[in-house]
N, C-alpha and C positions, 0 to 999 in steps of 0.2 A: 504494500500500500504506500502511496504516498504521501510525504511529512508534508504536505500543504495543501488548504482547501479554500474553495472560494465561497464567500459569504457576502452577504446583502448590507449594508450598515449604513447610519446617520450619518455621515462625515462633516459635518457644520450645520448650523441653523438651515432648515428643510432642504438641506441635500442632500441623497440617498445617491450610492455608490456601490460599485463590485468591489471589491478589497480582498486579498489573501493574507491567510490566518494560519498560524500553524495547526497542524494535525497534535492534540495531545496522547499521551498513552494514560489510562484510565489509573487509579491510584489504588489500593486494597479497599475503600468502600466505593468505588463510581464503577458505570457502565458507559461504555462506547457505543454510542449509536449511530446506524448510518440512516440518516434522514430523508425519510420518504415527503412527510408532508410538517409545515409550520404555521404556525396559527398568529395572524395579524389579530390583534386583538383593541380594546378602545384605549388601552395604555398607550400603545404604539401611533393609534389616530393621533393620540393628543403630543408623543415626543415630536412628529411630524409635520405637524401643524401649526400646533400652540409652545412647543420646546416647552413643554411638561415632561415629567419624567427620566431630565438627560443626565445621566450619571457619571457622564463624560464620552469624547470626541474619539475616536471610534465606536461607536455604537450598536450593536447589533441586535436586532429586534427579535421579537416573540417570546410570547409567554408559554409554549406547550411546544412541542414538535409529538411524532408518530414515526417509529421507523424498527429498523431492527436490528437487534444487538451482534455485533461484532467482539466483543471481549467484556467481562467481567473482571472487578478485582476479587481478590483473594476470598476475601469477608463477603463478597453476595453472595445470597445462596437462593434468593428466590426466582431470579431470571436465569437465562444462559443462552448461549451461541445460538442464533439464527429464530429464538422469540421475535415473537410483533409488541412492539413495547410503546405506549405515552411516557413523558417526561415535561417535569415541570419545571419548566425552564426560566424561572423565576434569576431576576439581578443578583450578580454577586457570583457565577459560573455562566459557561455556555448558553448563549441563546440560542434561538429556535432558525433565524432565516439562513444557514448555514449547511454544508455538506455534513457534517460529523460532529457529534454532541457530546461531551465528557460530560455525564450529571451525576449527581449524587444517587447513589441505590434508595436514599429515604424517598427521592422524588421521580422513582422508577416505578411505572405498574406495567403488569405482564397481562397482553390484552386476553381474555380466554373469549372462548366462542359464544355465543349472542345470536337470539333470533333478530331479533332490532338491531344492535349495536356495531357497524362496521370498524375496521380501524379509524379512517377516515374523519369520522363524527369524533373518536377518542379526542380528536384533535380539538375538537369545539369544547370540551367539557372538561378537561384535566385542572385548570385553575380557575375556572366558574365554583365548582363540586367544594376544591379545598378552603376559596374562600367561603363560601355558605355552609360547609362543616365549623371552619374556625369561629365564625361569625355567631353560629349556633351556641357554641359549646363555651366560647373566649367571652364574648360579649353580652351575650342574653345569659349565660350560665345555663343549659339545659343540661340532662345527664346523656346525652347521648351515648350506647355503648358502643364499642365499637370490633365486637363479634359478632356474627350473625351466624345464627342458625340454617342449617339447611332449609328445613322445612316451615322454616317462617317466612311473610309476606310480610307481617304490618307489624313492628315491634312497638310496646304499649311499655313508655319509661314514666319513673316516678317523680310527675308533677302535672297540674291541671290542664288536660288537654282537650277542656274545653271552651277559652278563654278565647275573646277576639285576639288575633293576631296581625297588625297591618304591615306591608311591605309595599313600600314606597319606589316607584320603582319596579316593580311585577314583570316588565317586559325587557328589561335586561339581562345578561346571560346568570349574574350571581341571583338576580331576584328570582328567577325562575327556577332554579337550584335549591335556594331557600326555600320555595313553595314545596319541593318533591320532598326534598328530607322531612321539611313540618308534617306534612303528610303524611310520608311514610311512617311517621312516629306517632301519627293517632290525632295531629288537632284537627279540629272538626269546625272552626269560622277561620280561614283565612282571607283577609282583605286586601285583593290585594289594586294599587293605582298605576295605571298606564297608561297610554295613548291607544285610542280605538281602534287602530289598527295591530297593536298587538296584544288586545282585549281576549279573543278567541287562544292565543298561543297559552298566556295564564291560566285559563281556566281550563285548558288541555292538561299542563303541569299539576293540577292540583288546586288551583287555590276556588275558593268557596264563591266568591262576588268579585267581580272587578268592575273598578269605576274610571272614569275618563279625567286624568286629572286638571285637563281642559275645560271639563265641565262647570259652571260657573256657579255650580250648586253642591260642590263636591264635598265639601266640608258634612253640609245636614244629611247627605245622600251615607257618607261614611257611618255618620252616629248613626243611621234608623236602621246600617246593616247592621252593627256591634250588639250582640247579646250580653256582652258582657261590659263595664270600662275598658278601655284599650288598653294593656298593660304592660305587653312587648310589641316593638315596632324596629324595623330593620330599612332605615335610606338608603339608598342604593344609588342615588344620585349625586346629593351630598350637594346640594347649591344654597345658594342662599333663599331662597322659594321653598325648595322640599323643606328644611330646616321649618321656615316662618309656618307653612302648613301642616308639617306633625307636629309641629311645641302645640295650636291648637287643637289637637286630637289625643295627644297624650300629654295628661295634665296631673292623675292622680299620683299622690308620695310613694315613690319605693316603684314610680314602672324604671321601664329600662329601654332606650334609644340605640340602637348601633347604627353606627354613621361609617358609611366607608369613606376611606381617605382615599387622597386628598378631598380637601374642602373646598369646592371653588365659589369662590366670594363672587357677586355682583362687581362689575365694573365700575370704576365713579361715574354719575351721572347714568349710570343705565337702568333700566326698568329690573327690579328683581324677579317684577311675577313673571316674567317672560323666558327668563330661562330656566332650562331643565338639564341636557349633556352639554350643549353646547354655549357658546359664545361667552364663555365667563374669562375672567380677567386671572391673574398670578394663584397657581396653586397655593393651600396653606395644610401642611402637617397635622395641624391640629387649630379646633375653633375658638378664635380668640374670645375671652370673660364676655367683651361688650357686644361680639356677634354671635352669641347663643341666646334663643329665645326662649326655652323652657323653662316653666313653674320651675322654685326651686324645689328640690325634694324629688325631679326627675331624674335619672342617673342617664347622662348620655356620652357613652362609649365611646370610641373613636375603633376603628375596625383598620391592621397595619396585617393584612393577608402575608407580609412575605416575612413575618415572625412567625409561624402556625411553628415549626419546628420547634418553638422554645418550650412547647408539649412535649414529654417525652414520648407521653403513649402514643400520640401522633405522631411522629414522625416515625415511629418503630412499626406503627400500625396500618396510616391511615390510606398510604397510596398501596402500601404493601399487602396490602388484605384485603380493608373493609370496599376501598372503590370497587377493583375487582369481582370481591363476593357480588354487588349487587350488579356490578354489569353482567355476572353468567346468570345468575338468578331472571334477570331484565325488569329489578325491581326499581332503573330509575332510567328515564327517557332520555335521548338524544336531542340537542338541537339541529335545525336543517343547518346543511353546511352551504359555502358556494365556492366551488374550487376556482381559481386561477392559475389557470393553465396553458397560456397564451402566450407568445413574446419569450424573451431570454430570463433570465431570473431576476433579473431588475425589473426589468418591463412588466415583470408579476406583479413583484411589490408595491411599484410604484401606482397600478391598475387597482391593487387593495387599498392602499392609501388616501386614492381618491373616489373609489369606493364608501370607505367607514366618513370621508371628509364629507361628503355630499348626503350622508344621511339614504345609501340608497340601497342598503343590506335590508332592511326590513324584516329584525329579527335573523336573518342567517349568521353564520360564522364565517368570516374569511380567510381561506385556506389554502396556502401558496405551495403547489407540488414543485418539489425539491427537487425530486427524482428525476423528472421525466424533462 
């Protein structure tokens, strides 16, 4: 094999470039993949775009790839030579838009056979799944276990699962993740708020009602679904509008907010209610004292998906087992993908980038083959 590979990457504020990279030899906990396909994801829209998420000048994008394993270190023991494998190609190792993947074994799953589930889609769902498990278990505190039974469909954990639950956000790839795992765990009102065109996808996922968060009536339309106070709620958007509209929907002492990061604040001078994924101004880490709008005595979380490892039993478990178990089982659904497959390999990228920029996935995942 050859010590150099070519890969797709950032090279300066919105320029994308072919660049070569070295070929790594895997360590005793990583596996070497050779990459079939890589998943442009809404991180990527925005380093792209907006130069959010740039961690520095070479940059190589993707959050997931799909491919199949060339070498093992010593210490794996659950993949091996010539598997069909996802990877989560999360900052800080190997990205996804690349020939050859060195990833860690924690964020290695071994794809098993599926009536529903192709490699393909693995691609759309590898860091959707982990953040709506983290988000689950990190931020709302739920007990999720994370063994599954053979012969179990719907595992029933200890705490109230039948409590309104809203997700803000429903028609994105983690909100729609969020919805399957609630579900598969037994809650029985989830609420969740989207745009009318990915109204029907939500409610395919699992969730109980979904409202149009367009609707100008959305606020009363939420409370007259809610059986119960609203006491866990999961943004998925994370702008200054989702914020201003869950602080009033969850209001009572002791609920719990998880907000995925970054925060993107309103612009100066721009309308807040207007935005939702896009058009916001300077990423923030975390939400500053005077721009959180929740009752005090709400607890609102901040959700940092690419900590999940600092779980032991996750990272020991969660891509290594429990994903898996449920894709053979086919107890959690795939998103539609939309392959890119045209042009040189840049000409992909940059075909998905203007893609997710234009708003014109509609719900799919964009998925740039590597291979071919």
């Amino acid at each position: 094999m050859t010590t150099t590979q070519t890969a797709v990457a950032l090279v300066s504020s919105r320029t994308l470039s072919i660049i070569e990279i070295p070929i790594s030899a895997p360590k005793a906990s990583e596996v070497l993949i050779k990459v079939q396909y890589a998943l442009f994801g809404a991180a990527d829209g925005h380093a792209v775009a907006d130069q959010g998420y740039i961690f520095g000048y070479p940059q190589v994008l993707g959050g997931t790839c799909v491919g199949i394993v060339l070498e093992v270190g010593s210490d794996v023991a659950h993949v091996k030579r010539g598997d069909s494998v996802g990877a989560f190609t999360q900052p800080g190792a190997d990205r996804a838009t690349q020939q050859f993947v060195v990833a860690p074994g924690c964020r290695v799953n071994k794809i098993p056979e599926s009536k529903i589930i192709k490699p393909v889609h693995v691609t759309g769902m590898v860091s959707s799944f982990v953040t709506a498990w983290w988000t689950l278990i990190e931020s709302l505190r739920l007990p999720l276990p994370l063994k599954w039974p053979a012969d179990v469909t719907q595992m029933k954990i200890d705490y109230d699962t039948d409590i309104s639950v809203l997700i803000w956000g429903a028609g994105t790839a983690s909100g729609q993740y969020t919805i399957q795992l609630l579900r598969l765990f037994g809650f029985t009102n989830i609420i969740g708020v989207a745009s009318a065109r990915s109204a029907a996808k939500a409610l395919e996922q699992g969730a109980t009602h979904v409202v149009d968060y367009n609707d100008i009536n959305v606020e009363e339309k939420i409370k007259t679904l809610s059986t119960t106070p609203i006491r866990l709620a999961v943004d998925t958007i994370a702008t200054t509008r989702s914020l201003h509209e869950v602080s009033r929907l969850v209001t009572e002492v002791g609920s719990k907010v998880a907000v995925l990061m970054p925060y993107k604040p309103a612009a100066s001078g721009q309308d807040s209610a207007h935005i939702n994924e896009g058009g916001t101004s300077k990423f923030k880490l975390e939400i500053p004292q005077d721009e959180n709008p929740f009752a005090a005595g709400v607890e609102v979380v901040p959700v940092y998906t690419y900590r999940w490892e600092s779980n032991p039993a996750l990272k020991d478990n969660l891509l290594i087992n429990t994903f898996p178990a449920l894709i053979q089982r086919d107890l959690i659904k795939p998103q539609p993908v939309r392959i890119f497959n045209h042009g040189s390999l840049l000409e992909r990228v940059e075909k998905a980038a203007a893609a997710t920029k234009r708003n014109e996935l509609g719900g799919e995942r964009a998925v740039i083959d590597i291979a071919t």
